[in-house]
C-alpha positions, 0 to 999 in steps of 0.5 A, spaced: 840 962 140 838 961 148 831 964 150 830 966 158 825 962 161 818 965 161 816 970 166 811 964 169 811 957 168 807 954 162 800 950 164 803 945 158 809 944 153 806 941 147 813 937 145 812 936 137 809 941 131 807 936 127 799 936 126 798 932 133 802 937 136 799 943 132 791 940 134 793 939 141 796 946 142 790 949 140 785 945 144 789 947 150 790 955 148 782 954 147 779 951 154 784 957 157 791 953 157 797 957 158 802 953 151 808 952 149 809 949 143 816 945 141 819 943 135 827 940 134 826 942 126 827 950 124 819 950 121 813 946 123 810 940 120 817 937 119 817 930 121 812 925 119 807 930 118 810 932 111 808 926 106 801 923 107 796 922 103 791 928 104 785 925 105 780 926 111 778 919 113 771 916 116 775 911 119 771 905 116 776 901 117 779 903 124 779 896 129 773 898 132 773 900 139 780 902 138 783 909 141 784 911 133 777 909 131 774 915 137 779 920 135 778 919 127 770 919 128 771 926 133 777 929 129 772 928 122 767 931 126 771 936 128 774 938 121 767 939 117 765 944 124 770 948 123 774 948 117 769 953 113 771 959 118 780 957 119 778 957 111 780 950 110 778 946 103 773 940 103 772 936 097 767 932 098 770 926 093 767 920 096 771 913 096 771 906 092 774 900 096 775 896 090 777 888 090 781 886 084 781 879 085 777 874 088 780 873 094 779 880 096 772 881 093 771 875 099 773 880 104 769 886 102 763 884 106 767 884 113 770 891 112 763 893 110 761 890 117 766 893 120 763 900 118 758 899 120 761 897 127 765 903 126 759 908 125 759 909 118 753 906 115 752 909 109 757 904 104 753 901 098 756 894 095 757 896 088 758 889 082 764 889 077 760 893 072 757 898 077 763 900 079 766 902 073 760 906 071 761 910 076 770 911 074 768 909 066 777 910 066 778 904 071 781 897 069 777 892 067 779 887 072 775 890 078 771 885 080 767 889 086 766 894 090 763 899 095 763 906 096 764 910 102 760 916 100 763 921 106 771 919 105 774 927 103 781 930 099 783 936 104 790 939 104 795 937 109 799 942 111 794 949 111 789 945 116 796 943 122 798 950 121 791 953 122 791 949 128 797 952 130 795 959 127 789 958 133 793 957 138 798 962 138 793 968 136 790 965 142 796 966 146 800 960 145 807 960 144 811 957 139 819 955 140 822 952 134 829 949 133 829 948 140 830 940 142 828 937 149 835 934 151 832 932 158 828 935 164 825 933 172 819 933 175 819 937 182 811 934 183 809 940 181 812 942 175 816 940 170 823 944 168 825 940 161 832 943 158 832 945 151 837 947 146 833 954 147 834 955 154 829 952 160 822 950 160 818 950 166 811 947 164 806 944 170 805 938 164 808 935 158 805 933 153 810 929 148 807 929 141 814 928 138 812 924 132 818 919 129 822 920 136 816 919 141 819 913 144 826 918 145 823 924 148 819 919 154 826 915 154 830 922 156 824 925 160 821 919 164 826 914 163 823 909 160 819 908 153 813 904 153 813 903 146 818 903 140 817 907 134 819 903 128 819 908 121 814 905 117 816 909 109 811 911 104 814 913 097 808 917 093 807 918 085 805 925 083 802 925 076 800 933 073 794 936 073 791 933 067 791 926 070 786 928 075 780 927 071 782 919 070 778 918 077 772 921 081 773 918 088 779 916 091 781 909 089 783 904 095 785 897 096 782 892 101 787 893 106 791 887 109 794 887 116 799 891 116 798 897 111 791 901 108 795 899 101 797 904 095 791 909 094 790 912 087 786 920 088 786 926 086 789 931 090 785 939 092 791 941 088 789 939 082 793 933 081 793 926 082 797 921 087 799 913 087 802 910 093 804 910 099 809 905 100 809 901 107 816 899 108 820 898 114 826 901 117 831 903 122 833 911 119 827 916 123 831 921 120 831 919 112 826 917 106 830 915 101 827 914 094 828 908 091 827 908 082 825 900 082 819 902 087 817 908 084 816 904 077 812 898 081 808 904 084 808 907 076 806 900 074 801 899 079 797 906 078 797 903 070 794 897 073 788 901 076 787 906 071 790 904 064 790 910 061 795 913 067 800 910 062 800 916 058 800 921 063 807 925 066 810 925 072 811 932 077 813 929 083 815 923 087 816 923 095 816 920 101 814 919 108 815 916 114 809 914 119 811 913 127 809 905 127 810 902 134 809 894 135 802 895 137 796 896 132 792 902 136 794 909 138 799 910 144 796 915 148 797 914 156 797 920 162 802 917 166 799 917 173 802 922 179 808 925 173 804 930 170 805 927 163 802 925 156 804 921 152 801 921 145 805 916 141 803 911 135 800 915 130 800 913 124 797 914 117 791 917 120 794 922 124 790 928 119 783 925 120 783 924 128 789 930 129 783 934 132 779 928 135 786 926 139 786 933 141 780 932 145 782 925 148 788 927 151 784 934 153 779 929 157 786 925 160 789 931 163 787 934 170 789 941 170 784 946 171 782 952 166 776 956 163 775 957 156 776 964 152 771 966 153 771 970 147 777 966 142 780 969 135 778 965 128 784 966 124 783 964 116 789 962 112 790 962 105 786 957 100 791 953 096 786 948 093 782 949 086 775 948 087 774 954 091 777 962 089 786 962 090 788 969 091 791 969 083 784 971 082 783 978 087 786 984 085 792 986 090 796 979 090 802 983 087 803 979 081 804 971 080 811 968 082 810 960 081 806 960 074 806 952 075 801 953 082 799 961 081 803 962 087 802 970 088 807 975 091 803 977 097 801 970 099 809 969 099 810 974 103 805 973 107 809 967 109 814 969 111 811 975 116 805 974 121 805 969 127 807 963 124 813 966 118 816 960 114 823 959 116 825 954 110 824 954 104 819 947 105 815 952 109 814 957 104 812 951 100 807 948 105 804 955 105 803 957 098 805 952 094 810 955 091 816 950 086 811 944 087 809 945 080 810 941 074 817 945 073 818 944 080 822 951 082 826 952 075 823 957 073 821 961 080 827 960 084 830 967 082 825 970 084 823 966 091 830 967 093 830 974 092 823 975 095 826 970 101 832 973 103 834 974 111 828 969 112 829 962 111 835 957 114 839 956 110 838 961 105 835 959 098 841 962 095 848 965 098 849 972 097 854 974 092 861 976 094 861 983 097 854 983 098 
């Protein structure tokens, strides 16, 4: 549906509701930005900001003196400063970097000094025997570690949505369904045509993820850079399978990906992947059979004992990987535009750290509220209350993750309502259970329906 343009122009158009977008809309609304926020898909949080592998990174291992490597160490500061008063979970897991074979064991001193390159000195080299002291369940053939103590499990999507939550409480605006085809610069402002109307916008900030490349080809005419999808396919095991591991499992990383990871997650489930794989397609992560069994294999490979666990869920992601190994983040001089490409597997660790780099880029002027609203959202990890356990919650919907009425409902009204059922999802949980939607999907679509697109259940002839 065509909107009309606003009343006065924008200060920044944020081009992008992934997690990147979500944080930078928030830093600008903050520091006194007049924001608008646009998104192609119907919900937020729809491109590569979907599948990750929810862990709050100290970037140990981040090439030093990199862009990334600032955002990461600003973004995981940020995170601890803020998340108690957006009401974000924290759980403060810790991690092993275990080397399974001799030739990984003879890499771990150059990542621990890459750590400390980093910033992050507290790692402790741990023995084979040491190692498995402190995860009695893993594999015998570990042959060494070290523990990087302040490596942490978050949820993925309540912490973008806060963000975006912020910004628009604060007085952002937030356009969804609504796709940049192309736009032109008079030296003072920017009016970018969208499938929703036109925008006027004294900057434009592109934090479109997976089409990054596409956006600066349609606005500025040429691209810097070429997002080249890198898939990631994921092992959900159920909740029991949890209590196999205490830290985050990972692998010594090679040159091209961090490796397959075996955590828990604050859900109260376990993972096993990602995946780095290659591709053309920006659009689709298939899920292939023959990868999640090696992916199966290789959680078994880790933790024996995860054989004998059941499954709850596999999916996939797909990162925005360019042809260049650090972030690319650049103002283009004289056109009032950010670009704010490159993001990979590290977007949710320096989302807030990358806000704040661009933020110094730009050269508008602003003041910051003075006076700004804290908005808290709904915990959905389990080592803290949930709203099942609080009188009121109107009854439980989603037995599998005690997703309650009121926290479905409440998705689908306030500021930011979910319009997919995906966004429904995000926010409480609700079908990413061990039953995945068999038992709760009645009830979603009838408290769901004239909410979501498409629907998630058509109506009957003649109603």
């Amino acid at each position: 549906m065509t909107q009309p343009p606003a009343a006065e122009p924008y200060d920044v158009a944020v081009i992008g509701a992934g997690v990147i977008g979500c944080a930078i809309a928030r830093r600008f609304t903050l520091n006194g930005a007049r924001v608008v926020v646009l998104d192609k898909a119907a919900d937020i949080l729809d491109g590569a900001s979907k599948g990750n592998s929810a862990i709050l990174h100290t970037g140990f291992d981040a090439p030093p003196g990199s862009v990334e490597a600032q955002c990461i160490a600003d973004g995981y500061r940020e995170y601890l400063d803020i998340h108690q008063r957006l009401g974000l979970p924290l759980d403060k897991a810790g991690a092993l970097v275990v080397a399974w074979s001799e030739a990984e064991e003879a890499l771990l001193p150059d990542l621990i000094a890459q750590a400390h390159e980093n910033g992050v000195t507290d790692v402790e080299p741990l023995t084979g025997s040491a190692t498995r002291a402190l995860e009695p369940e893993l594999a015998s053939t570990a042959r060494a570690s070290f523990r990087v103590p302040r490596e942490y499990l978050i949820d993925p999507w309540s912490a973008p949505f806060a963000y975006l939550l912020q910004a628009v409480e604060n007085g952002a605006d937030l356009r969804r369904s609504t796709e940049v085809t192309g736009g032109g610069f008079d030296g003072a402002h920017w009016r970018l045509e969208t499938t929703t109307g036109p925008i006027i916008a004294a900057t434009i900030i592109n934090a479109a993820g997976l089409y990054g490349d596409v956006v600066d080809q349609r606005l500025l005419g040429r691209a810097d850079f070429t997002i080249k999808p890198r898939k990631g396919q994921f092992v959900v095991y159920d909740k029991p399978a949890s209590r196999l591991t205490r830290h985050i499992l990972l692998p010594v990383p090679n040159a091209v990906t961090k490796g397959i990871v075996v955590c828990r997650t604050v859900w109260g489930n376990l993972l096993v992947g990602p995946t780095a794989e290659e591709q053309g397609d920006r659009a689709h992560a298939t899920l292939v059979p023959e990868t999640l069994a090696m992916l199966k294999r290789r959680g078994a490979e880790i933790l024996p004992a995860l054989a004998q666990e059941e499954v709850t869920a596999i999916y996939a992601g797909l990162r925005p990987a360019t042809e260049f190994k650090d972030y690319q983040i650049r103002a283009h001089e004289g056109q009032n535009y950010i670009t704010v490409g490159g993001i990979r597997s590290t977007g949710l660790s320096s989302a807030l750290g990358t806000a704040r780099h661009v933020f110094a880029l730009w050269q508008g002027q602003v003041t910051p509220l003075p006076n700004s609203v804290w908005p808290t959202v709904s915990n959905l990890a389990e080592n803290a209350p949930r709203p099942w356990q609080s009188p009121g919650h109107g009854g439980i919907v989603c037995h599998c993750e005690l997703a309650t009425r009121a926290e479905v409902e409440g998705a689908l009204s306030g500021p930011i309502p979910a319009h997919t059922l995906a966004g429904v999802k995000r926010r409480t949980r609700a079908t990413m259970g061990r039953c995945q939607g068999f038992y709760c999907s009645a009830a979603l679509a009838t408290l769901t329906a004239g909410h979501l697109i498409p629907p998630l259940a058509e109506p009957a002839d003649g109603q």
